[in-house]
C-alpha positions in Angstrom: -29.3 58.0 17.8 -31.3 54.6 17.1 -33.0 54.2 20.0 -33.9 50.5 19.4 -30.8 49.2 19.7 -28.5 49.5 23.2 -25.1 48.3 24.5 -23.8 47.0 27.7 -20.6 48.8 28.7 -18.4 49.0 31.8 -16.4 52.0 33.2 -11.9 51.2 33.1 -12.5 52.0 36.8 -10.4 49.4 38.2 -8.7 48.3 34.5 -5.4 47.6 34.4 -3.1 44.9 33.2 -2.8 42.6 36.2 -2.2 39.5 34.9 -1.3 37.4 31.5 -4.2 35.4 30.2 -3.2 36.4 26.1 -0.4 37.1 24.1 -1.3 40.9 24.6 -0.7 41.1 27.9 3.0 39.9 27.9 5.0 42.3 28.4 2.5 45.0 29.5 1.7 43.9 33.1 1.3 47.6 34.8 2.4 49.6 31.9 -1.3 50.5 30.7 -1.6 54.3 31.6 -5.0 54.8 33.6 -5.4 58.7 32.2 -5.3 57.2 28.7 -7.6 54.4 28.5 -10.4 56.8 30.8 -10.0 58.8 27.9 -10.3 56.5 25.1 -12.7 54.9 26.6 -15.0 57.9 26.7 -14.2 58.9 23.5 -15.7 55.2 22.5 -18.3 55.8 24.8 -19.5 59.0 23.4 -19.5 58.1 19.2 -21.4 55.0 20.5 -24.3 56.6 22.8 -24.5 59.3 19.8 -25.7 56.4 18.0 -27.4 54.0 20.1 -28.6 53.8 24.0 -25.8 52.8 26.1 -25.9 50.6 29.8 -23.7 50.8 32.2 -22.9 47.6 34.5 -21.0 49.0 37.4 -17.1 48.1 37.4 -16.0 46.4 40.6 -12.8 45.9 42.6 -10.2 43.3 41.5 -11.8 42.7 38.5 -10.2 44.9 35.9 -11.2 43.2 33.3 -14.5 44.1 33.9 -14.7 46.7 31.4 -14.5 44.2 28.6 -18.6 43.8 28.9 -18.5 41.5 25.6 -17.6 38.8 27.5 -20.2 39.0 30.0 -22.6 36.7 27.7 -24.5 36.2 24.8 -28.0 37.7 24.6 -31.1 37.2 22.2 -34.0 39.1 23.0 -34.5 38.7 26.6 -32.6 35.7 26.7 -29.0 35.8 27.6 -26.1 32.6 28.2 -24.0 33.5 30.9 -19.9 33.3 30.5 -18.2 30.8 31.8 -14.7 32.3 32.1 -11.5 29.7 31.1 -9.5 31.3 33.0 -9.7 32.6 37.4 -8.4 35.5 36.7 -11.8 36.3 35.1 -14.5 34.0 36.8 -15.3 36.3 39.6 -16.9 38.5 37.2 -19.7 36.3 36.4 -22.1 37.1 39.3 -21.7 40.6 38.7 -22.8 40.1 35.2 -25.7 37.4 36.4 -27.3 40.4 38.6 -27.4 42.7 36.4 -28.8 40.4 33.5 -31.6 39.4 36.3 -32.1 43.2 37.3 -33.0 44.1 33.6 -35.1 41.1 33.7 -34.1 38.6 31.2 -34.1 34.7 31.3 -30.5 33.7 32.4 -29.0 30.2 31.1 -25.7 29.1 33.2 -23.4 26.2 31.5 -22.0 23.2 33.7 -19.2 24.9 35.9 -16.6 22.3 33.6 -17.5 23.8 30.6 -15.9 27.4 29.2 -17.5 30.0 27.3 -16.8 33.9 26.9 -20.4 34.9 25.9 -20.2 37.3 22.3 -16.4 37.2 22.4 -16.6 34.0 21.1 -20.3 33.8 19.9 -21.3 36.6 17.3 -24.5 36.6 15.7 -24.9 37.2 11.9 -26.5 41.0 11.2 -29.2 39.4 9.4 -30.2 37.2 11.8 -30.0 33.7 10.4 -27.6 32.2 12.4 -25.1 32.8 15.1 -20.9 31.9 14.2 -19.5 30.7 17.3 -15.7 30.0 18.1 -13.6 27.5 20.0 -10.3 26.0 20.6 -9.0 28.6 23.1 -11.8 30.5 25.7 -15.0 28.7 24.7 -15.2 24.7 24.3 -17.2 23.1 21.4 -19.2 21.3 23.6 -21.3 24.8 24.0 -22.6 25.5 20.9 -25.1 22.8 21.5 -26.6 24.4 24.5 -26.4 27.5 22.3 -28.7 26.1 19.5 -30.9 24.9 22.3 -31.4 27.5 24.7 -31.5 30.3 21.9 -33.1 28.3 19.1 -30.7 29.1 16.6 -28.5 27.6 13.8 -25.1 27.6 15.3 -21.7 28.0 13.0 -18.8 26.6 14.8 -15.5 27.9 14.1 -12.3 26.4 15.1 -9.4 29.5 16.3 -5.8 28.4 15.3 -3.8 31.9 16.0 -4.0 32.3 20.1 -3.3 36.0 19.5 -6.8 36.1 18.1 -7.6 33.5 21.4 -11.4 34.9 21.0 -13.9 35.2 17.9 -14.6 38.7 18.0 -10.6 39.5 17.5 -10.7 38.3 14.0 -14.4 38.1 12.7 -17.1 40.8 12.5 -20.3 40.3 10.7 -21.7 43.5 9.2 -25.0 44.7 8.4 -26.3 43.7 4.7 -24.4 40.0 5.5 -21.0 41.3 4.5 -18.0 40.2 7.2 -15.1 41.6 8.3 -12.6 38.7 9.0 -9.3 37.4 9.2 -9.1 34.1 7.0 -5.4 32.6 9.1 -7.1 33.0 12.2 -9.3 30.0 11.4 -8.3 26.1 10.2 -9.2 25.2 6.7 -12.5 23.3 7.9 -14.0 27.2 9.2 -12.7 29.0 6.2 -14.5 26.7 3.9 -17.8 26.8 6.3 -17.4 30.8 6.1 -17.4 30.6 2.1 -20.1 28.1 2.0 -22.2 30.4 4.2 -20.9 34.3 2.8 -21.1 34.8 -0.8 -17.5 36.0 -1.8 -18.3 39.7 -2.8 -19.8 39.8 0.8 -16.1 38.7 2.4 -14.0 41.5 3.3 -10.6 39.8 4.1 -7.9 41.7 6.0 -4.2 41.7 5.9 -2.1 40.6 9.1 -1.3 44.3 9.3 -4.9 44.9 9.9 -5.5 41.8 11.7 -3.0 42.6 14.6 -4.0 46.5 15.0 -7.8 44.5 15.8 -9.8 45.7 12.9 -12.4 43.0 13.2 -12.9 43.7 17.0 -15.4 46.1 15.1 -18.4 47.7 16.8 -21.0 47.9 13.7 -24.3 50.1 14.3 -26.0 50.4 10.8 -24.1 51.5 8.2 -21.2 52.7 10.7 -17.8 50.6 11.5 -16.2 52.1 14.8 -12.8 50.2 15.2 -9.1 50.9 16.5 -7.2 51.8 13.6 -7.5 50.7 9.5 -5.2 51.0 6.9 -6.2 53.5 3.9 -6.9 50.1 2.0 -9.5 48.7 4.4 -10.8 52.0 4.6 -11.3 51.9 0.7 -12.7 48.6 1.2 -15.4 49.0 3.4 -16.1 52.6 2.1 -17.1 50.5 -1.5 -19.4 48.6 0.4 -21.1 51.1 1.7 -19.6 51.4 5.3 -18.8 54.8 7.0 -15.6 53.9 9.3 -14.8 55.8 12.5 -11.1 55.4 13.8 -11.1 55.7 18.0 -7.8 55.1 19.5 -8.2 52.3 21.7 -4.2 51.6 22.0 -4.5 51.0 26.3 -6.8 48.3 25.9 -4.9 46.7 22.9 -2.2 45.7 25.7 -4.9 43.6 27.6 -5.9 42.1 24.1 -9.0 44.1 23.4 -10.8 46.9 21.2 -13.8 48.2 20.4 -16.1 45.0 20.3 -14.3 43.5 23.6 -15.5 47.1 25.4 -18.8 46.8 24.1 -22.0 44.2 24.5 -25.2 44.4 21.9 -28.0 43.9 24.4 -30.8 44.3 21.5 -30.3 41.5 18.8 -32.7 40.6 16.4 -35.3 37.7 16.9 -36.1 36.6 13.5 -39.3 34.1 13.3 -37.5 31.8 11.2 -34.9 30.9 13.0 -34.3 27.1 14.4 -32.0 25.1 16.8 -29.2 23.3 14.9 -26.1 22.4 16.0 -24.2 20.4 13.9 -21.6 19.4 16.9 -21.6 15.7 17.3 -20.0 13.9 20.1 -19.1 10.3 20.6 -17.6 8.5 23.6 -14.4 6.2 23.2 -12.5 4.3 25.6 -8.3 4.0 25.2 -7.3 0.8 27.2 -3.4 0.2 27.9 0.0 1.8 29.2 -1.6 5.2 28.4 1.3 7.0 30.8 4.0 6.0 30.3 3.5 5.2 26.3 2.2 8.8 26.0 -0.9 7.0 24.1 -3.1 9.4 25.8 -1.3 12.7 25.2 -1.2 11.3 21.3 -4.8 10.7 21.5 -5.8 14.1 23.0 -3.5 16.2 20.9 -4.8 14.3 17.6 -8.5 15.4 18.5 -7.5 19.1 19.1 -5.4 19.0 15.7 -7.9 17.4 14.1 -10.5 20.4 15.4 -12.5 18.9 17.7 -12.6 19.1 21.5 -12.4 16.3 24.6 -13.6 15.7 27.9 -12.0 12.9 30.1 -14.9 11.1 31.7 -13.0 8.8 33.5 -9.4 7.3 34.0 -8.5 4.4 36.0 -4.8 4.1 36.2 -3.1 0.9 36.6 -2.4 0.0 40.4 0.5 -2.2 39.6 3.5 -1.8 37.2 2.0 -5.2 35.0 -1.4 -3.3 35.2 -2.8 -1.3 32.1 -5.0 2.2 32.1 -8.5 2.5 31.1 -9.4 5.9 29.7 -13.1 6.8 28.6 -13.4 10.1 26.8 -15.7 12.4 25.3 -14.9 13.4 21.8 -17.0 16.7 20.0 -16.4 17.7 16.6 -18.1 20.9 14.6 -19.5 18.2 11.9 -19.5 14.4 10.9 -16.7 15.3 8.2 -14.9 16.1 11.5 -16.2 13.2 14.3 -15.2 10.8 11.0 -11.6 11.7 10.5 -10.8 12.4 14.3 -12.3 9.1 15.2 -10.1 7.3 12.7 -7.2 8.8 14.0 -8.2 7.6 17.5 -9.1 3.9 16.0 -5.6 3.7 14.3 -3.9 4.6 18.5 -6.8 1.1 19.3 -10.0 3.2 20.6 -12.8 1.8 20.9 -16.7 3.0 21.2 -18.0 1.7 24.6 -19.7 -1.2 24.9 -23.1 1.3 25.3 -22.0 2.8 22.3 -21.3 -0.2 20.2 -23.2 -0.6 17.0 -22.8 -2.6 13.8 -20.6 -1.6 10.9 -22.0 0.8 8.0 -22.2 -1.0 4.8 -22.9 -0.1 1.1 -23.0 -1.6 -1.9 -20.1 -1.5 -4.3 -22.0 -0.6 -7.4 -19.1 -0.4 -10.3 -15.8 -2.4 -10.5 -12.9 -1.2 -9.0 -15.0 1.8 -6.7 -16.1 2.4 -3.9 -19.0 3.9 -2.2 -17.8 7.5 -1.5 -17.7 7.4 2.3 -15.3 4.3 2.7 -13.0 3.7 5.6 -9.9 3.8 4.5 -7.6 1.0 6.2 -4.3 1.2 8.2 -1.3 -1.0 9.4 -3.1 -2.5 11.7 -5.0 -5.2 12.4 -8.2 -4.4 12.4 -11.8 -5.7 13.4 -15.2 -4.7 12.7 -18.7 -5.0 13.9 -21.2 -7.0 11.9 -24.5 -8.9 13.0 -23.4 -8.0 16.8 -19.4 -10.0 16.4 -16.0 -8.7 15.7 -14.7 -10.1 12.7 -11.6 -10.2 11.8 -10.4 -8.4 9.2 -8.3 -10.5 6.2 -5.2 -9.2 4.0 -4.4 -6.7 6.4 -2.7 -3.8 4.4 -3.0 0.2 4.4 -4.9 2.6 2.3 -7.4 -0.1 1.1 -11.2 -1.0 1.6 -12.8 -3.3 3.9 -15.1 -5.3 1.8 -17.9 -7.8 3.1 -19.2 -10.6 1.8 -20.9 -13.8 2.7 -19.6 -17.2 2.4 -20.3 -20.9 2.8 -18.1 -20.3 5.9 -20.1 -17.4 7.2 -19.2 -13.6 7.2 -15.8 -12.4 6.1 -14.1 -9.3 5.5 -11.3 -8.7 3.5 -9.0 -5.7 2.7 -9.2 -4.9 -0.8 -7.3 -2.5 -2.9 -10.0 -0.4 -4.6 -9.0 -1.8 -8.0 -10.1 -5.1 -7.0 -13.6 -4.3 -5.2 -16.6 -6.1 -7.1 -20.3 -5.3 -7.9 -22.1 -7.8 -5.2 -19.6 -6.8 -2.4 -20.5 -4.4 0.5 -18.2 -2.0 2.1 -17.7 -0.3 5.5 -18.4 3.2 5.1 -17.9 5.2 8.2 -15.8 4.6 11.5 -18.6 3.2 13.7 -18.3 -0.3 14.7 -14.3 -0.2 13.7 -11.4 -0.8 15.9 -8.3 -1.9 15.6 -6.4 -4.7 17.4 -3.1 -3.0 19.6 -0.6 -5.4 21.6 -0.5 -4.5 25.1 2.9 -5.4 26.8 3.5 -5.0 30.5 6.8 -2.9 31.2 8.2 -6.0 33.0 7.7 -8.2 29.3 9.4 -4.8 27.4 12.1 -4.2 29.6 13.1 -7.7 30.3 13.4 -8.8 26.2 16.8 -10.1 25.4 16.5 -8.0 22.0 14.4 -5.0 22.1 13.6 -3.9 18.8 14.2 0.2 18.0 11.4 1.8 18.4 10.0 4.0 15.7 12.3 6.7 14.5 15.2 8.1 12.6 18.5 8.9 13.5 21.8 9.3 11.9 23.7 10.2 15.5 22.5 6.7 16.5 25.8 4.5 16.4 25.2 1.9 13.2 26.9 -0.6 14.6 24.7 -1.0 17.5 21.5 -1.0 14.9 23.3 -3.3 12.8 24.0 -6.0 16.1 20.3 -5.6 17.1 19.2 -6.4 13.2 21.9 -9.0 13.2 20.4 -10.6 16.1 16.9 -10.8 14.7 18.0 -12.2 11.4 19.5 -15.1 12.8 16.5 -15.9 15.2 14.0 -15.8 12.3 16.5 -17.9 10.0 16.6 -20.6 12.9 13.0 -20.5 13.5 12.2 -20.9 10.0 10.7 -17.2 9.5 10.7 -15.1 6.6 13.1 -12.2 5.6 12.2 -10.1 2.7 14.6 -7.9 0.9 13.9 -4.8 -0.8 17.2 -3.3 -2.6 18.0 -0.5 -5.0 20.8 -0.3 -7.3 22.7 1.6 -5.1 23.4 -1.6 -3.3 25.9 -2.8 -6.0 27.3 0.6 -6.8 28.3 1.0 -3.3 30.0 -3.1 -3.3 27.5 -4.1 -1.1 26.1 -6.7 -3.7 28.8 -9.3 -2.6 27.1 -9.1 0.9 23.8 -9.5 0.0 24.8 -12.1 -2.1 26.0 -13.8 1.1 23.1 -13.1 3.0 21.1 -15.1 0.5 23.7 -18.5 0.1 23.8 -18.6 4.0 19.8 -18.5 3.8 19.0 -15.1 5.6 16.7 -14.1 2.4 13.6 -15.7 1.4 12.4 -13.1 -1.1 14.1 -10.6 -2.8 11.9 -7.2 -4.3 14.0 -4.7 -6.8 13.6 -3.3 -10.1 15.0 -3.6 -13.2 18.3 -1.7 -12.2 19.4 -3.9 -9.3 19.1 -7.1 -11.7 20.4 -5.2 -14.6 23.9 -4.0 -12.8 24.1 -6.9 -10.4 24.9 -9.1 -13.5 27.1 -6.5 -15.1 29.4 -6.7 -12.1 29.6 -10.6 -12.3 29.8 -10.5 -15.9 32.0 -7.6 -16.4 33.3 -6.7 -13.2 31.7 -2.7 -13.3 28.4 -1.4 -12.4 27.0 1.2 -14.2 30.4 1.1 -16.3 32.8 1.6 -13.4 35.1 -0.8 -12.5 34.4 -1.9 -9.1 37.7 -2.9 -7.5 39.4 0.1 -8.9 36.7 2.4 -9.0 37.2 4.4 -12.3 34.8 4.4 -15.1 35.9 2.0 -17.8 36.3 3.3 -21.6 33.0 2.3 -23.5 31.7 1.1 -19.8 28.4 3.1 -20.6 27.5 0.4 -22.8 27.9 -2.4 -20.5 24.4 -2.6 -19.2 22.8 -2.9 -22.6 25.3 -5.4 -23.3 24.2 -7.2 -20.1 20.5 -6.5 -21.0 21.0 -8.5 -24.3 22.6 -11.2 -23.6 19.6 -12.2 -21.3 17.4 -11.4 -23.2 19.1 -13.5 -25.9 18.8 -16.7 -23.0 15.3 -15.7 -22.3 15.4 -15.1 -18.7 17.9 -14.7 -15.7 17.2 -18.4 -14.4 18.5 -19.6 -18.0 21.4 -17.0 -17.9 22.7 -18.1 -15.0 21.8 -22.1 -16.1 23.8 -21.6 -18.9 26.9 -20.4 -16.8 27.1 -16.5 -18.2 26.3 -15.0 -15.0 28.8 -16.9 -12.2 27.5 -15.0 -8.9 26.0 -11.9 -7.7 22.3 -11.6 -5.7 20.2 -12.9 -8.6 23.2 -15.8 -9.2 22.1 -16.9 -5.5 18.5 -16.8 -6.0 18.5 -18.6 -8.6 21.1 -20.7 -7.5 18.9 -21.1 -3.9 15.5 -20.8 -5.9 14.6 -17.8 -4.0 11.7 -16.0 -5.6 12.5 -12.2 -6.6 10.0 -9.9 -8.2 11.7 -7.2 -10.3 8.9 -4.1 -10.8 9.6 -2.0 -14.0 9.2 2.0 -14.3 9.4 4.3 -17.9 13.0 4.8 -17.2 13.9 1.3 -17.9 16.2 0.2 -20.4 15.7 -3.0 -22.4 14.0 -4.4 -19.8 15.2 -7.6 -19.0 12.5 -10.8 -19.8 12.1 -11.0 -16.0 11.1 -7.3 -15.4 7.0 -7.1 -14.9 6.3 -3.9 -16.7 2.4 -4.0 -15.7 2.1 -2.1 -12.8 -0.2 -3.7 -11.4 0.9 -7.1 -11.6 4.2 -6.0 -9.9 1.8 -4.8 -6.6 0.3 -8.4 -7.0 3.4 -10.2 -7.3 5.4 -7.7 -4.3 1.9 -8.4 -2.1 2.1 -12.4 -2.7 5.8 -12.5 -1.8 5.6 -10.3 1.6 3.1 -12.1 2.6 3.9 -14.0 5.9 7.3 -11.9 6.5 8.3 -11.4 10.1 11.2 -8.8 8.8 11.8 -6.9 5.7 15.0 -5.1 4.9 14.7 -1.6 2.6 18.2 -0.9 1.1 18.4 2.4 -0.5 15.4 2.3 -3.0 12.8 5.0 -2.1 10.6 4.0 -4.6 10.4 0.3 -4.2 10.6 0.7 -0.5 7.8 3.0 0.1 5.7 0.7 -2.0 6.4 -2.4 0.3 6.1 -0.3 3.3 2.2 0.3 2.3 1.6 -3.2 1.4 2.8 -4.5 4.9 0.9 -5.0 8.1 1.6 -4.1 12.0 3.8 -6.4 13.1 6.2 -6.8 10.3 9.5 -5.6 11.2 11.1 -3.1 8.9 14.8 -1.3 8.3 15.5 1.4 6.3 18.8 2.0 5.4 19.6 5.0 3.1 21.7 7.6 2.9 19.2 10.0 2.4 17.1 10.7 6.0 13.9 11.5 3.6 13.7 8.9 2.9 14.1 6.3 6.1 11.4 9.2 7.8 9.1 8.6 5.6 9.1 5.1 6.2 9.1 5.6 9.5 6.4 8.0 9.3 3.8 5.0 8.6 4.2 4.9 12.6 4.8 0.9 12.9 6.8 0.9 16.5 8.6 -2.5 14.6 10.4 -0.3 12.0 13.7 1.7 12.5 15.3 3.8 10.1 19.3 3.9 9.5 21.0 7.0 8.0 24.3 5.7 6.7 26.0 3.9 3.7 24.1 0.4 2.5 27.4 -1.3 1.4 28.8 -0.1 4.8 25.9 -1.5 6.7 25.9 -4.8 4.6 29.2 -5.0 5.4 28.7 -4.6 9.3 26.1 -6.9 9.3 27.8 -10.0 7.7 30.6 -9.1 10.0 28.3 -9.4 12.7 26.5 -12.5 12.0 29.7 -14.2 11.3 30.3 -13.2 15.0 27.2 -14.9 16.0 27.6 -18.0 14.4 31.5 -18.5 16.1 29.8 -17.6 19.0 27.4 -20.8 18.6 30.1 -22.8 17.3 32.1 -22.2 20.1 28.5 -23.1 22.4 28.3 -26.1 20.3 31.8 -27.4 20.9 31.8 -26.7 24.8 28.3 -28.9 25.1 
């Protein structure tokens, strides 16, 4: 026996399975035999006292989960942090516990009532003594660690639990003496298991199977060189027997059906105090405030279930809801994350739904130099749809060029302060960047319900369907392409080849002579086959009104190909009367301005194709510039392209046949865009049909006036 170190257990007088709180206990409410667990728990009981001193708190009426002592709280030295259970079911345990620590005279620290933690089932102190791991996400909230680090003056390891059948950290994690660890690497996010190998050397890591895993290895008691668990396979075994670990199998099967083992039944009373030790807690918490429909837009539930996914942790501090149906919500909340990597991409997240720090809170953009062409500092904000603002010399500026996946870059002017979005190619020495998220937010519309319900054309909101009925998306589109065209808006096209093979090309070709288009963006196919059915009457060599491949028809693209590049361009093709009609015939016909982007699997390419890369962005950027809508037909490539090039406010549609495409698109989460699963030349066709509707419609209205 080692008589310095001692345990705290508690007798299964009262245990039983009386209630579901874990995964474990479904299914097994009543069905845990008393006999058996009294036996297996003395059986634990008596390897354990052979070994070490063992304390008993005594079990108490209507709390049978009382036995599970490793939940009581977390002690160093004579210090010891009370639970605070998550769930009823367990919190009238914790004066019980409180005595007892109080009896055997050690300093007791309680947490705010508000605030969960399950003492060393979620906190576990390394054998060595350099730091304690602690766990969250399902019994124990982030926010604790930081009163850990303080009140116990230790380094504190947060990791985040993703499995709820390992809900706490002992199920899945065991440190060992000599700093190996026992663990279960799915149990944790990628953010822990990357701590855990930063901090563990890997021949020190003993990972377990799920096999293992679920028959609670890790919920380990380790005294020494001596592992005492449930059950391990021969392999484990093996395992820890290399490293130089004696194992000791103890049934423990009736308390497995409450979700606990050997570590649950068990509480180390006498931890090492190691001189060296100091309070750190890397867990950094900022304040925001959401501001709008939160309710009834489920912004709130998306801004709450972003900072769990993300691995951090919330507090609500206050919500005002709207009084009146016009009136908007006001939500401040408290946001925790394990580390600034962390804070930084949850708070993004939460800037891209429009939070904002509080006004307390508000500071001044980071800023650092850009130091080489074309890169940025390392820690730069990346930029969304949005528009966004940002914090410099005390005022929101404005932020220009607003585009996704860019940089924000500062610089001073005549004019004063302005900030751009840059693409990182175009970032110059002399320019500063905002690094960070603080003093970022981005600008959100806030609509009454009364303004959205009562709109004569409601826009679909984000999403992709093909149940939805096309001709009701095509009347809505219809609708809106007419209002920008009498307004004097801007429509921008984005079209595939796939538009002529499916005879859609005569419709778009319509769309631009009636003056629906103001840009068109392609590649060199669209161009390429568009004239080959005006000059040839086949696209891609198949004859379009009879819809059979034409002999030698394979060649009829090159021949296309040639013969402008013989004019020089498409604009002097067409000039010279070769190319009679098609989409580029009425752009060059209406001098609309089309951009055609090349790729490697280009043939010829025609004179007008940009093959730089770049320069196609720059000229696809220039001419979406001021668009209010921009229609994607069936070109993934070209369309994807655009979509990150746009702003918030743009309206888009998708039409392909192919739903990847159209989600991914929609996945850019712009409430203006819509995605359409169905045919383009079916779709064109609807939609010409449809504004010819609408303008017999206001013929009709004209002649009755």
């Amino acid at each position: 026996m080692t008589d310095s170190i001692r345990f705290l257990m508690c007798a299964p007088d009262h245990y039983d399975v009386d209630y579901v709180i874990n995964p474990w206990m479904e299914g097994n409410i009543h069905k845990s035999s008393r006999d058996r667990a009294v036996e297996q728990w003395q059986k634990l009981h008596y390897i354990i006292k052979d070994r070490a001193i063992v304390d008993l708190v005594a079990p108490e009426k209507g709390w049978p989960d009382m036995v599970f002592t490793a939940n009581a709280g977390l002690v160093l030295g004579k210090t010891v942090v009370l639970s605070r259970f998550y769930h009823k079911e367990r919190q009238g345990e914790e004066p019980f516990f409180q005595k007892w620590f109080e009896d055997q005279g050690y300093t007791v620290y309680t947490l705010p009532k508000d605030l969960p933690f399950e003492g060393a089932g979620d906190a576990l102190l390394d054998r060595e003594g350099r730091w304690l791991w602690a766990g969250y996400g399902f019994r124990s909230e982030l926010d604790s660690h930081a009163y850990l680090a303080k009140w116990l003056d230790i380094e504190v390891m947060s990791l985040r639990l993703m499995d709820e059948r390992f809900y706490h950290l002992d199920t899945c994690f065991c440190p060992l003496s000599g700093g190996y660890l026992l663990y279960y690497p799915p149990a944790f996010d990628s953010y822990s298991n990357r701590l855990i190998e930063m901090r563990v050397a890997s021949e020190k890591r003993i990972a377990i199977a799920e096999a293992d895993a679920v028959n609670f290895a890790c919920n380990a008691v380790n005294i020494g060189n001596i592992v005492i668990l449930n059950k391990a396979s021969s392999g484990l075994k093996q395992r820890l027997k290399e490293a130089g670990f004696e194992v000791i199998e103890t049934p423990l099967t009736e308390f497995l059906k409450a979700g606990g083992a050997a570590k649950c039944l068990t509480l180390r009373v006498t931890e090492p105090l190691i001189g060296e030790r100091h309070a750190n807690a890397p867990v950094e918490s900022r304040t925001v405030q959401l501001e709008g429909h939160l309710l009834d837009s489920g912004l709130i539930n998306r801004a709450l279930d972003r900072i769990l996914e993300a691995g951090g942790s919330f507090q609500v501090l206050n919500f005002q809801l709207g009084e009146q149906k016009q009136s908007t919500s006001k939500a401040d909340v408290k946001v925790s994350a394990p580390s600034h990597e962390v804070m930084e991409a949850i708070l993004s997240q939460l800037i891209d739904l429009g939070a904002v720090n509080l006004p307390q809170d508000e500071r001044d953009a980071k800023l650092e130099p850009v130091v080489l062409n074309g890169v940025a500092p390392g820690d730069f904000y990346v930029t969304t749809i949005y528009p966004t603002e940002v914090r410099l010399n005390g005022q929101w500026v404005r932020i220009k060029n607003q585009r996704m996946d860019g940089a924000i870059a500062v610089s001073q002017t005549p004019e004063g302060i302005v900030a751009r979005c840059k693409l990182l190619r175009d970032l110059q020495v002399g320019e500063q960047v905002v690094v960070d998220v603080q003093g970022i937010r981005t600008v959100r519309k806030t609509e009454s319900r009364e303004h959205r319900n009562a709109q004569e054309f409601s826009f679909m909101s984000a999403g992709v369907s093909s149940e939805r009925r096309v001709e009701l998306v095509v009347e809505q589109v219809a609708w809106e392409l007419r209002q920008i065209r009498d307004r004097g808006g801007k429509v921008v096209v984005t079209a595939g080849p796939v538009v002529i093979h499916t005879g859609g090309g005569q419709h778009l070709a319509q769309l631009i002579r009636e003056g629906y288009v103001q840009a068109l963006l392609g590649g060199n196919a669209i161009a390429v086959h568009d004239m080959e059915q005006s000059m040839l009457g086949t696209s891609l060599g198949v004859d379009m009104k009879r819809g059979v491949a034409v002999r030698g028809g394979h060649r009829h693209h090159l021949k296309v190909i040639n013969t402008v590049r013989r004019y020089g361009s498409i604009a002097k093709t067409v000039e010279a009367g070769i190319v009679q009609g098609g989409v580029l015939y009425e752009c060059v016909r209406a001098g609309i301005p089309f951009s055609l982007a090349g790729s490697i699997r280009d043939d010829g390419p025609l004179p007008d194709t940009q093959m730089d890369l770049i320069k196609a962005q720059e000229e696809y950027s220039q001419l979406i510039q001021g668009a209010n809508m921009i229609l994607m037909l069936s070109s993934m490539l070209h369309s994807i392209g655009v979509g990150n090039m746009t702003a918030s406010g743009v309206k888009m549609v998708c039409v392909d046949i192919n739903p990847a495409v159209v989600t991914k698109l929609s996945d850019r989460g712009s409430v203006e865009s819509v995605g359409v699963v169905t045919d383009v030349g079916l779709f064109l066709s609807l939609l010409i049909q449809q504004l010819d509707k609408l303008t017999s419609r206001y013929q009709i209205a004209q002649v009755g006036e």
